[in-house]
C-alpha positions, 0 to 999 in steps of 0.5 A: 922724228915726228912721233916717239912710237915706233913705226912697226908697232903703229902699223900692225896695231893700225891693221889688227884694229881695222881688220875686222870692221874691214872684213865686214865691209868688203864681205857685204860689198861683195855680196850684196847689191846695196843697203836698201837689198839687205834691209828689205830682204827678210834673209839678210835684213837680221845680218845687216841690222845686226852688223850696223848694230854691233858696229855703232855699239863699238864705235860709242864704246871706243869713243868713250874710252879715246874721250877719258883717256885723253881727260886723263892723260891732259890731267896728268899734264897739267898736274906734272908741269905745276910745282908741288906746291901748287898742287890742290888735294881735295877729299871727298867724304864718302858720307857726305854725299849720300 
């Protein structure tokens, strides 16, 4: 076995992320031309910027959140293959820092 999730659960979850950005795409592929008639067109021009717009804001925002998980999940590793007593707590005074 490769990975410990479970196929079926990696494909619907595969497929429920990538349906909407997917949708968008194939719906602007069918209906127009190229990116250079959306833009310069003043009916379509709010549409695709708009699109462009909320799919680059989401793709930071996804990023963001894989980069701090994965900070998180390698914290944890490290932390769980140390022994106890090599284990470093530090508190941070609130006070202190203003």
């Amino acid at each position: 076995m490769v990975s410990a999730v479970n196929p079926r659960s990696y494909h619907t979850a595969t497929l429920l992320g990538l349906l909407p950005a997917q949708t968008i795409n194939v719906y602007l592929g069918s209906t127009l031309r190229s990116m250079h008639d959306v833009l310069n067109d003043q009916k379509t021009a709010l549409a695709g910027y708009s699109i462009f717009a909320v799919q680059t804001v989401i793709g930071v925002l996804l990023m963001a959140w894989v980069v701090q998980k994965a900070r998180t999940e390698l914290s944890n590793a490290l932390l769980s293959d140390m022994g106890v007593e090599h284990k470093l707590l530090v508190e941070i005074d609130d006070d202190s820092l203003e």
